[in-house]
mmCIF file as gemmi writes it, N, C-alpha and C atoms, coordinates in Angstrom:
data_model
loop_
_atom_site.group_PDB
_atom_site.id
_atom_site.type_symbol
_atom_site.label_atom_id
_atom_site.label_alt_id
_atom_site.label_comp_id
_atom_site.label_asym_id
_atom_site.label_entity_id
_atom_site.label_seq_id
_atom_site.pdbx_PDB_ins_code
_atom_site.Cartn_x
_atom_site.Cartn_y
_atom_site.Cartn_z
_atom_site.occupancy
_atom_site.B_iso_or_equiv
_atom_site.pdbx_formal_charge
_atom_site.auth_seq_id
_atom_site.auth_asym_id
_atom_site.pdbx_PDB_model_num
ATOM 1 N N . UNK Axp A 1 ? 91.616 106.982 86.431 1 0 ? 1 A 1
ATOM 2 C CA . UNK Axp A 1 ? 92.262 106.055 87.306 1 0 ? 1 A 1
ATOM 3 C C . UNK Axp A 1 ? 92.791 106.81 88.516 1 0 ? 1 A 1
ATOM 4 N N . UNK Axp A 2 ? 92.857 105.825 89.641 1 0 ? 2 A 1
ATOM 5 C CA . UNK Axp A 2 ? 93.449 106.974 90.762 1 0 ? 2 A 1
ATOM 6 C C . UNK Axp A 2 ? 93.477 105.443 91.689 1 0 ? 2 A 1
ATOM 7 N N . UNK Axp A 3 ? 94.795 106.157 92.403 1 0 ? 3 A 1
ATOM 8 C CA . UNK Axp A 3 ? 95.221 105.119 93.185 1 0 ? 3 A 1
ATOM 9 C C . UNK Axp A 3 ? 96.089 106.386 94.153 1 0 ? 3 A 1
ATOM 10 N N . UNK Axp A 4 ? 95.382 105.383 95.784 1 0 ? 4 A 1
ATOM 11 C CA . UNK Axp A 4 ? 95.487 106.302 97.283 1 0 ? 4 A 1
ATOM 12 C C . UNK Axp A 4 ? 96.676 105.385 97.63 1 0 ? 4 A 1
ATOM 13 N N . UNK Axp A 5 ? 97.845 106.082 97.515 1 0 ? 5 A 1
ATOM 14 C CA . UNK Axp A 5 ? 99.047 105.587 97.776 1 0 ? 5 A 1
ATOM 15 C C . UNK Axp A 5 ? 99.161 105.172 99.766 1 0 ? 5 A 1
ATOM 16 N N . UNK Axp A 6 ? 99.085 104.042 100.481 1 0 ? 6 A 1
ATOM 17 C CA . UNK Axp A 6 ? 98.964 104.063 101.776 1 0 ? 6 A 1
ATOM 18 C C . UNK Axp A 6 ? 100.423 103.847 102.744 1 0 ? 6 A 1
ATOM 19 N N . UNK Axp A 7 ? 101.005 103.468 101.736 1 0 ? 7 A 1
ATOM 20 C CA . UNK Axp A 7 ? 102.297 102.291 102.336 1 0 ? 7 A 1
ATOM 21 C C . UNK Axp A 7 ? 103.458 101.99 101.055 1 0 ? 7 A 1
ATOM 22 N N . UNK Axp A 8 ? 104.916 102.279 101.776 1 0 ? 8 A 1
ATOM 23 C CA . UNK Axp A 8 ? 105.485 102.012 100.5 1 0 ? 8 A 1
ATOM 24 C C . UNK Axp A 8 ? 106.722 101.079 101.135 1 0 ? 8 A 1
ATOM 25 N N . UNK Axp A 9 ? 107.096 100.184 100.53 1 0 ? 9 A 1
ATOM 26 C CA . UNK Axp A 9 ? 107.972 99.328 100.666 1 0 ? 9 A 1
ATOM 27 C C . UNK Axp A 9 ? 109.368 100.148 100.423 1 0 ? 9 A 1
ATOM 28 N N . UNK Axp A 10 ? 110.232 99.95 102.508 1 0 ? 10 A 1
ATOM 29 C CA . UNK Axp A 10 ? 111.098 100.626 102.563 1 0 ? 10 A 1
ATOM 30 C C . UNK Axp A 10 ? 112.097 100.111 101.775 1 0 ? 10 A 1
ATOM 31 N N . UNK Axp A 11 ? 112.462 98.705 101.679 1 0 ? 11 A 1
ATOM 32 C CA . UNK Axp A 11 ? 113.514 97.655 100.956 1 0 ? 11 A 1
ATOM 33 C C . UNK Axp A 11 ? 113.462 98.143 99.531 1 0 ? 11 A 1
ATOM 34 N N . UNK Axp A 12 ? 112.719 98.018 98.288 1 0 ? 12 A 1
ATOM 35 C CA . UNK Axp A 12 ? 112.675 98.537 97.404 1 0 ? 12 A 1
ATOM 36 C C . UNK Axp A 12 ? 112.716 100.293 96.817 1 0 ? 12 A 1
ATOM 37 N N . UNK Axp A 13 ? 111.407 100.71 97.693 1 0 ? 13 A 1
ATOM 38 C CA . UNK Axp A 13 ? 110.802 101.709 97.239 1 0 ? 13 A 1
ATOM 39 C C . UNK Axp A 13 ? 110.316 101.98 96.184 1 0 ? 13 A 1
ATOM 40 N N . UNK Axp A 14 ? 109.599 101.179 95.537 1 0 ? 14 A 1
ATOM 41 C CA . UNK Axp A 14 ? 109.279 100.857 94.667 1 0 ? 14 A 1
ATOM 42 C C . UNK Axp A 14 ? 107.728 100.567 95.013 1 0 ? 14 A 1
ATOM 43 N N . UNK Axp A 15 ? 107.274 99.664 95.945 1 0 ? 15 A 1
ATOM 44 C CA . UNK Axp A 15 ? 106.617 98.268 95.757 1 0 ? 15 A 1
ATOM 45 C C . UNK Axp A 15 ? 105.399 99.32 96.918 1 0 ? 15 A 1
ATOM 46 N N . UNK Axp A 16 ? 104.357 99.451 96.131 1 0 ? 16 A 1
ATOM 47 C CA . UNK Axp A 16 ? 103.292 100.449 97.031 1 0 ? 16 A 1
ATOM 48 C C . UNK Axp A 16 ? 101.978 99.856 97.337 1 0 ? 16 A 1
ATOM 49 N N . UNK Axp A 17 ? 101.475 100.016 98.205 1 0 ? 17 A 1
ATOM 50 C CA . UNK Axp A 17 ? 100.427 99.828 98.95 1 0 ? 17 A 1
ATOM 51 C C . UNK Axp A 17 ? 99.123 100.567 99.022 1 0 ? 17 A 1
ATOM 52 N N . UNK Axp A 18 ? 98.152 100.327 98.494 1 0 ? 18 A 1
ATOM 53 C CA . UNK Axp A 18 ? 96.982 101.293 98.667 1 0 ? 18 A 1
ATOM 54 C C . UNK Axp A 18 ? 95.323 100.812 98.333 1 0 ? 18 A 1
ATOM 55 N N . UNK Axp A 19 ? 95.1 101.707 98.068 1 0 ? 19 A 1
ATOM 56 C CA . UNK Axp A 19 ? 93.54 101.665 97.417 1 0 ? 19 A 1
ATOM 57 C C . UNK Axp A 19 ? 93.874 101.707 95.558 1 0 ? 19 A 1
ATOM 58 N N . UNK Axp A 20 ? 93.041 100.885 94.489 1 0 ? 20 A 1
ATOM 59 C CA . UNK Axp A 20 ? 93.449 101.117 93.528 1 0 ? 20 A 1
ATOM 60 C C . UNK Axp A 20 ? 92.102 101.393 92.817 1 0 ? 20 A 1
ATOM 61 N N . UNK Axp A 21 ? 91.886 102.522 91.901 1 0 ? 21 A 1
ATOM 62 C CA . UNK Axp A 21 ? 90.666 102.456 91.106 1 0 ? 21 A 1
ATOM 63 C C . UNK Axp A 21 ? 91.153 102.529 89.769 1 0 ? 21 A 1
ATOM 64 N N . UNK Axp A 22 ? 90.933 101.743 88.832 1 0 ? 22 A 1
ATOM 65 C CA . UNK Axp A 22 ? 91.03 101.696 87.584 1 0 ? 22 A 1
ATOM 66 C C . UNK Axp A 22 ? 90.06 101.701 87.033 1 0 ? 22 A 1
ATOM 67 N N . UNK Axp A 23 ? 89.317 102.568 87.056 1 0 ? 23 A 1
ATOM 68 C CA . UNK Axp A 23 ? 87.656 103.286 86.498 1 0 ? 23 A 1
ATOM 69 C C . UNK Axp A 23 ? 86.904 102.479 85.849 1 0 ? 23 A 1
ATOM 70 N N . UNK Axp A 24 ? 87.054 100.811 86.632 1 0 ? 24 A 1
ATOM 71 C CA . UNK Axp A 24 ? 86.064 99.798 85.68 1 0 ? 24 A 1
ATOM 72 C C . UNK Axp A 24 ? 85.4 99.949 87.011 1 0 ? 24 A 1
ATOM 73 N N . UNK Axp A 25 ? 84.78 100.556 87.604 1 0 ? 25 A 1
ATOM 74 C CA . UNK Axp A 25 ? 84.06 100.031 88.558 1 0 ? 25 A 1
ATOM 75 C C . UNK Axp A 25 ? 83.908 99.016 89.663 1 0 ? 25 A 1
ATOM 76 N N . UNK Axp A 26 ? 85.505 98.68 90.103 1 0 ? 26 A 1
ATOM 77 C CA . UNK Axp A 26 ? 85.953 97.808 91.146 1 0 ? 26 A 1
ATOM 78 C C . UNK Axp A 26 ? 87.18 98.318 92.219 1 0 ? 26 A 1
ATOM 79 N N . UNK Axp A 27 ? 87.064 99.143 92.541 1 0 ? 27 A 1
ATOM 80 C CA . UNK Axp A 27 ? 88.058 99.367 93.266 1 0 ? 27 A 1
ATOM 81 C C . UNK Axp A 27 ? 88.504 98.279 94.182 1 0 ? 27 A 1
ATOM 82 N N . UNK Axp A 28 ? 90.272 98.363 94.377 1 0 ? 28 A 1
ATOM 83 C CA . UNK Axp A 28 ? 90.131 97.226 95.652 1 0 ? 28 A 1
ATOM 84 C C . UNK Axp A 28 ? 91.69 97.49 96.157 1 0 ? 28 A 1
ATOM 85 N N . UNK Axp A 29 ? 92.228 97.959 97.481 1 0 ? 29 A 1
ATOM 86 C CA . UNK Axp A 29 ? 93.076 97.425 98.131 1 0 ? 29 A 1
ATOM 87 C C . UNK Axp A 29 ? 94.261 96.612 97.414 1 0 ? 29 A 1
ATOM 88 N N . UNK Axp A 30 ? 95.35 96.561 97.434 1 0 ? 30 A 1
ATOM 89 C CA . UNK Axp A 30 ? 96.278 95.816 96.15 1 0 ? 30 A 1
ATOM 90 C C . UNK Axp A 30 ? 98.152 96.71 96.425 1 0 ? 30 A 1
ATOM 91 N N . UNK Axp A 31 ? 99.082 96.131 95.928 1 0 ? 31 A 1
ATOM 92 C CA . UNK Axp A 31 ? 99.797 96.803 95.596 1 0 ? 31 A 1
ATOM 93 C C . UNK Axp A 31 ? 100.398 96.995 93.916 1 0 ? 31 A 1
ATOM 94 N N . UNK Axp A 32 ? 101.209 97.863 94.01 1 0 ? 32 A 1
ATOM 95 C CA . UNK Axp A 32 ? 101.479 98.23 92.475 1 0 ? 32 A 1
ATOM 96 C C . UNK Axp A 32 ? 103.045 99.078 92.737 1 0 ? 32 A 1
ATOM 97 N N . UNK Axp A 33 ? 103.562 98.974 91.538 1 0 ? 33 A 1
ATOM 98 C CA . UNK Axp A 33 ? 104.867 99.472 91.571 1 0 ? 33 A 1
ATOM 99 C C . UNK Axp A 33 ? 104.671 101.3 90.789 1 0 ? 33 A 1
ATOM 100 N N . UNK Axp A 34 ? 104.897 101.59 91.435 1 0 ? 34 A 1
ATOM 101 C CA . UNK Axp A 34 ? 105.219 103.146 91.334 1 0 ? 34 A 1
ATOM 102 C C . UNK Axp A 34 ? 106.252 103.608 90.32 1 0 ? 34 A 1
ATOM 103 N N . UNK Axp A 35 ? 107.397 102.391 89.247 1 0 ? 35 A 1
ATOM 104 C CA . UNK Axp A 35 ? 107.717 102.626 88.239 1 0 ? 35 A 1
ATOM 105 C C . UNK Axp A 35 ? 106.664 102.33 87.139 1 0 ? 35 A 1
ATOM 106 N N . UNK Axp A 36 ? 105.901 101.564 87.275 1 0 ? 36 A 1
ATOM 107 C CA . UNK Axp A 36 ? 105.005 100.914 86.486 1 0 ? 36 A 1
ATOM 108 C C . UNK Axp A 36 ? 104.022 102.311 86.1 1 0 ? 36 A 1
ATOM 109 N N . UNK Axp A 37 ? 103.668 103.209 87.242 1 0 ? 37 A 1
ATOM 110 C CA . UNK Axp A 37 ? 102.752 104.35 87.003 1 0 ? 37 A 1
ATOM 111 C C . UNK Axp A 37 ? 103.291 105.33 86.508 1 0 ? 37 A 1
ATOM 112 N N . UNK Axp A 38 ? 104.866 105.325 86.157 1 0 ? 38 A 1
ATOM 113 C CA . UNK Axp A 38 ? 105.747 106.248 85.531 1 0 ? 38 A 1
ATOM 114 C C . UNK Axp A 38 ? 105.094 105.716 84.271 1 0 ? 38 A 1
ATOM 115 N N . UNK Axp A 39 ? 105.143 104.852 83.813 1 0 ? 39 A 1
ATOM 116 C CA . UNK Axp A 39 ? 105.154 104.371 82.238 1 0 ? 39 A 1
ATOM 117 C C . UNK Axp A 39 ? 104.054 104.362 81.676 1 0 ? 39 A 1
ATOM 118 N N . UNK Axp A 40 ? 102.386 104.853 82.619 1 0 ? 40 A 1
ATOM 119 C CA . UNK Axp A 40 ? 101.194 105.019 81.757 1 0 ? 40 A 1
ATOM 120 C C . UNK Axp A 40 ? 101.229 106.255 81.348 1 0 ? 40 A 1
ATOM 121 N N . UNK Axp A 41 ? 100.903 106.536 79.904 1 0 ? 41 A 1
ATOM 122 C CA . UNK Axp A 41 ? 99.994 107.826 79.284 1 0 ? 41 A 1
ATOM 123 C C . UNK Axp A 41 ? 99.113 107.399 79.017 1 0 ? 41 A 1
ATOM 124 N N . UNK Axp A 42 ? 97.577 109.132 79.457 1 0 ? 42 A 1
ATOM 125 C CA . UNK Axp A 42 ? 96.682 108.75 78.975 1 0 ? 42 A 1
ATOM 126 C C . UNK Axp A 42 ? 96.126 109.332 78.15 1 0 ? 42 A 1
ATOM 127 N N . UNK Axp A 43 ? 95.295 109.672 77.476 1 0 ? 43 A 1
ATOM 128 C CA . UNK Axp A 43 ? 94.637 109.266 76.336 1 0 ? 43 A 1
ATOM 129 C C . UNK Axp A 43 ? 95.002 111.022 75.467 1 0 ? 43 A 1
ATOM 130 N N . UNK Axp A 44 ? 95.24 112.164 76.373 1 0 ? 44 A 1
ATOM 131 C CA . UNK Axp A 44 ? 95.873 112.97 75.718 1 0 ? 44 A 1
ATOM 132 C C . UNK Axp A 44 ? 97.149 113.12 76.249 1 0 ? 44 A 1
ATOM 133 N N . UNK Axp A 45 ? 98.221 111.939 76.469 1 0 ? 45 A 1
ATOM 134 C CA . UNK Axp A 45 ? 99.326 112.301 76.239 1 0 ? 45 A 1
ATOM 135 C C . UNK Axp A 45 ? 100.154 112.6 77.554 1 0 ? 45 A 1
ATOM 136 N N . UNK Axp A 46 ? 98.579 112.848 78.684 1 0 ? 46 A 1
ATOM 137 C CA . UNK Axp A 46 ? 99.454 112.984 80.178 1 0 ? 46 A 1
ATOM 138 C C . UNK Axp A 46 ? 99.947 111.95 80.457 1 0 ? 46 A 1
ATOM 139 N N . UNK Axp A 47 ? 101.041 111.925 81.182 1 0 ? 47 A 1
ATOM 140 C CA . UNK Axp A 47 ? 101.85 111.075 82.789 1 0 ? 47 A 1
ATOM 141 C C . UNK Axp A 47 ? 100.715 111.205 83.694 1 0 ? 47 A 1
ATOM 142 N N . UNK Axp A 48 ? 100.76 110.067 84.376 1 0 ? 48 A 1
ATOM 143 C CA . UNK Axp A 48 ? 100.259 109.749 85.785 1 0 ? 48 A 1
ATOM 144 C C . UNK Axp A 48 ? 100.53 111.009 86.674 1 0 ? 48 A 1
ATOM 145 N N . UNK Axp A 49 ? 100.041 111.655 87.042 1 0 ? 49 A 1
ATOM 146 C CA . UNK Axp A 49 ? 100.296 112.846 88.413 1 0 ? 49 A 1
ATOM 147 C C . UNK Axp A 49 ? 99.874 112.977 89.663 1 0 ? 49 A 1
ATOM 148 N N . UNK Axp A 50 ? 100.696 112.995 90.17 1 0 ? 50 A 1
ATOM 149 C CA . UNK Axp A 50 ? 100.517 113.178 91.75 1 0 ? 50 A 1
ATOM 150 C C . UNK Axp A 50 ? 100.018 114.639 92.182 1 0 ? 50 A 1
ATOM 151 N N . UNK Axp A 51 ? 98.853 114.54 92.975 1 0 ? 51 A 1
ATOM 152 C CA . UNK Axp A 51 ? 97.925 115.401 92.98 1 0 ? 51 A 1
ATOM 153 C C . UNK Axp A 51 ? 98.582 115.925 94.476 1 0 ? 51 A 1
ATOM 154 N N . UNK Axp A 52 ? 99.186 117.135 94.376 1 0 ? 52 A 1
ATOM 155 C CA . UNK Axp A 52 ? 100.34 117.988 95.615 1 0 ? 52 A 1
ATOM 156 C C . UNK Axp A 52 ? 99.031 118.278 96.228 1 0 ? 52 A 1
ATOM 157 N N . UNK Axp A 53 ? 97.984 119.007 96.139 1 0 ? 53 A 1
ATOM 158 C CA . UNK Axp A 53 ? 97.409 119.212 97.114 1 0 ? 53 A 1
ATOM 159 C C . UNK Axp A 53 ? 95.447 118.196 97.825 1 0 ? 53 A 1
ATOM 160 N N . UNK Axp A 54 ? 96.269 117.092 97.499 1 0 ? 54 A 1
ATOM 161 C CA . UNK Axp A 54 ? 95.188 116.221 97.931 1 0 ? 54 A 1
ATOM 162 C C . UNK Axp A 54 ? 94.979 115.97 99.408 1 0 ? 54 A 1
ATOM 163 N N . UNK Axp A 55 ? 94.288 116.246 100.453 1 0 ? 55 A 1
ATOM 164 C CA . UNK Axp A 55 ? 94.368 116.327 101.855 1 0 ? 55 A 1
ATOM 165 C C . UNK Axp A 55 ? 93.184 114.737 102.021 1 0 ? 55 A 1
ATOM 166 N N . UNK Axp A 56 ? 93.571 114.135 102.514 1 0 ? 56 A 1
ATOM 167 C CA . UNK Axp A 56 ? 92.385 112.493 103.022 1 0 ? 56 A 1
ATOM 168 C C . UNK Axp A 56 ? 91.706 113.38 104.211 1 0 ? 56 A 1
ATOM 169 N N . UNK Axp A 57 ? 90.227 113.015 103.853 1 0 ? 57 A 1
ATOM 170 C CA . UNK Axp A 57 ? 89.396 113.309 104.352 1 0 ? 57 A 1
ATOM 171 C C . UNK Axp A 57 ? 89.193 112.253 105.458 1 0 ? 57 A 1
ATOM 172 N N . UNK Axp A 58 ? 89.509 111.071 105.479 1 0 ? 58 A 1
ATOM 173 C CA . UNK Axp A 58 ? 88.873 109.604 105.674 1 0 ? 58 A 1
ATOM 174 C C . UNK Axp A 58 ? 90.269 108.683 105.822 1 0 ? 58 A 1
ATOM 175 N N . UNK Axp A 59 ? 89.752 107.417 106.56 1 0 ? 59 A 1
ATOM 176 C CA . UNK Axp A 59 ? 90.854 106.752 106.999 1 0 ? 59 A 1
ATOM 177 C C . UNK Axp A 59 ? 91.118 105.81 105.472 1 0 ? 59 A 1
ATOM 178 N N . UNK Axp A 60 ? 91.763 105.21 104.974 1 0 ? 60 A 1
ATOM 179 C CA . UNK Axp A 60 ? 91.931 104.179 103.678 1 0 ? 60 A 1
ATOM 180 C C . UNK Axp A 60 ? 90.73 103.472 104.252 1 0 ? 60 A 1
ATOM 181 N N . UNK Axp A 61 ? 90.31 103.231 105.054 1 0 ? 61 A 1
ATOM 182 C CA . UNK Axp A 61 ? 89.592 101.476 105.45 1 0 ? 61 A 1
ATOM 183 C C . UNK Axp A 61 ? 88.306 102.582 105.024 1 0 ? 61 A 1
ATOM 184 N N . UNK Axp A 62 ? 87.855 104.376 105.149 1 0 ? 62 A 1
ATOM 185 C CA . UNK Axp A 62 ? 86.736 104.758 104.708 1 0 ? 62 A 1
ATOM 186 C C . UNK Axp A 62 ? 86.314 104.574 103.546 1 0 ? 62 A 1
ATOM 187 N N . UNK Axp A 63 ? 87.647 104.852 102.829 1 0 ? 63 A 1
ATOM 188 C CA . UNK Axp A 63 ? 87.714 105.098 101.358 1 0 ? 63 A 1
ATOM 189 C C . UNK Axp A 63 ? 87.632 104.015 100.758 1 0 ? 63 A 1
ATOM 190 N N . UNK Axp A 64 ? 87.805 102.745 101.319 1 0 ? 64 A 1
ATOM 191 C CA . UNK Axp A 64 ? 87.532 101.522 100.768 1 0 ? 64 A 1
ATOM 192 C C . UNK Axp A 64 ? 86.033 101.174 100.974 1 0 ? 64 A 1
ATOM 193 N N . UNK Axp A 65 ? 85.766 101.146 102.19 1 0 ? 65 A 1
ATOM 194 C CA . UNK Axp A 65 ? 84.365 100.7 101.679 1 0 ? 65 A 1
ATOM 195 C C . UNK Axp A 65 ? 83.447 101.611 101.033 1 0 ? 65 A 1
ATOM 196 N N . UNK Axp A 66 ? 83.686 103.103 100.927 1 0 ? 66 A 1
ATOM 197 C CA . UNK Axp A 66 ? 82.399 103.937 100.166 1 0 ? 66 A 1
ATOM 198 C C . UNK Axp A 66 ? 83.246 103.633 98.589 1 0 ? 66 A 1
ATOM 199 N N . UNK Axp A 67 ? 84.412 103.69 97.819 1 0 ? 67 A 1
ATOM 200 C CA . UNK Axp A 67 ? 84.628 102.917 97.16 1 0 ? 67 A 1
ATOM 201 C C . UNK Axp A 67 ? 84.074 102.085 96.557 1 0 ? 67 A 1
ATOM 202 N N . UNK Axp A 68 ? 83.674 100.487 97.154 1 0 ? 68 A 1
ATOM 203 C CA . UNK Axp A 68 ? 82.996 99.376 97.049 1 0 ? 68 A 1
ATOM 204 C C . UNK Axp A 68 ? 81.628 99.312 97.035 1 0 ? 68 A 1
ATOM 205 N N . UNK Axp A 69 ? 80.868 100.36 97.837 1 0 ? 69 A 1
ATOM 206 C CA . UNK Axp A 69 ? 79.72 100.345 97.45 1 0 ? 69 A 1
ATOM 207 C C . UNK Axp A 69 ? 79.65 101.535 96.33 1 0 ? 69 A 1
ATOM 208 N N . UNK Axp A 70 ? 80.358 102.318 96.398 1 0 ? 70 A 1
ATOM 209 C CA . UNK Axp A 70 ? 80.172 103.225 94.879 1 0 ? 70 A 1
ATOM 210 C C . UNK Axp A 70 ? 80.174 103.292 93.374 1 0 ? 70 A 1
ATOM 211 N N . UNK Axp A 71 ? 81.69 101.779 93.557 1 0 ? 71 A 1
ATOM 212 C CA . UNK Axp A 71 ? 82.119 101.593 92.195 1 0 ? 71 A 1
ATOM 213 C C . UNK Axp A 71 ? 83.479 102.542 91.992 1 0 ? 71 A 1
ATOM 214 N N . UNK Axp A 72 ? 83.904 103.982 92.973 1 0 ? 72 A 1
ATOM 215 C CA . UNK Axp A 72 ? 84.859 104.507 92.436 1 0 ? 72 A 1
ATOM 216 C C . UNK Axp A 72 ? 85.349 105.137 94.163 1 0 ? 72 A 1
ATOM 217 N N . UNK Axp A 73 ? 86.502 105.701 93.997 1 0 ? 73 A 1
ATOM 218 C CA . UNK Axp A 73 ? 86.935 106.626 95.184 1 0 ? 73 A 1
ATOM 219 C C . UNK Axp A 73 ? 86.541 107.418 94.948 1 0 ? 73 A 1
ATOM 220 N N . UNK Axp A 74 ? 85.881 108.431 96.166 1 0 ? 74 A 1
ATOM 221 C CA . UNK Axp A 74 ? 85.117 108.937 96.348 1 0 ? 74 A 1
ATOM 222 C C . UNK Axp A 74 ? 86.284 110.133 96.548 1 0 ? 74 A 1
ATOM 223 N N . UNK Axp A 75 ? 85.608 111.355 96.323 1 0 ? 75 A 1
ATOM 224 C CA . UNK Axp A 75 ? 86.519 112.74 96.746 1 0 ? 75 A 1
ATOM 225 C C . UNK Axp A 75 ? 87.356 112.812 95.771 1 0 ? 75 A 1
């Protein structure tokens, strides 16, 4: 799973904005709460992690459509 965090709701901070892939093969644009990604483990036991040295290659609007025709985020 991987989700490109774009935008975060200053009022809450909570309430996030991005690209979302949940590895069924649909990625799509959406928001999601950033406590909510505190509370997944996966399958050995990790937390959700924020990847410190991830640099965007591409604008979100790239990553969405190679995304959509891919089935996943790309990079």
């Amino acid at each position: 799973m991987t989700w490109l965090l774009a935008a975060l709701d200053p009022v809450d901070g909570d309430t996030a904005w991005g690209l979302i892939d949940l590895g069924i093969g649909m990625p799509a644009q959406g928001t999601f709460k950033l406590s909510e990604l505190a509370g997944i483990v996966g399958p050995r036991k990790q937390p959700v992690m924020r990847d410190l040295y991830f640099q965007p290659t591409r604008t979100l609007s790239e990553y969405t459509c190679l995304a959509e025709q891919d089935g996943a985020i790309p990079d």
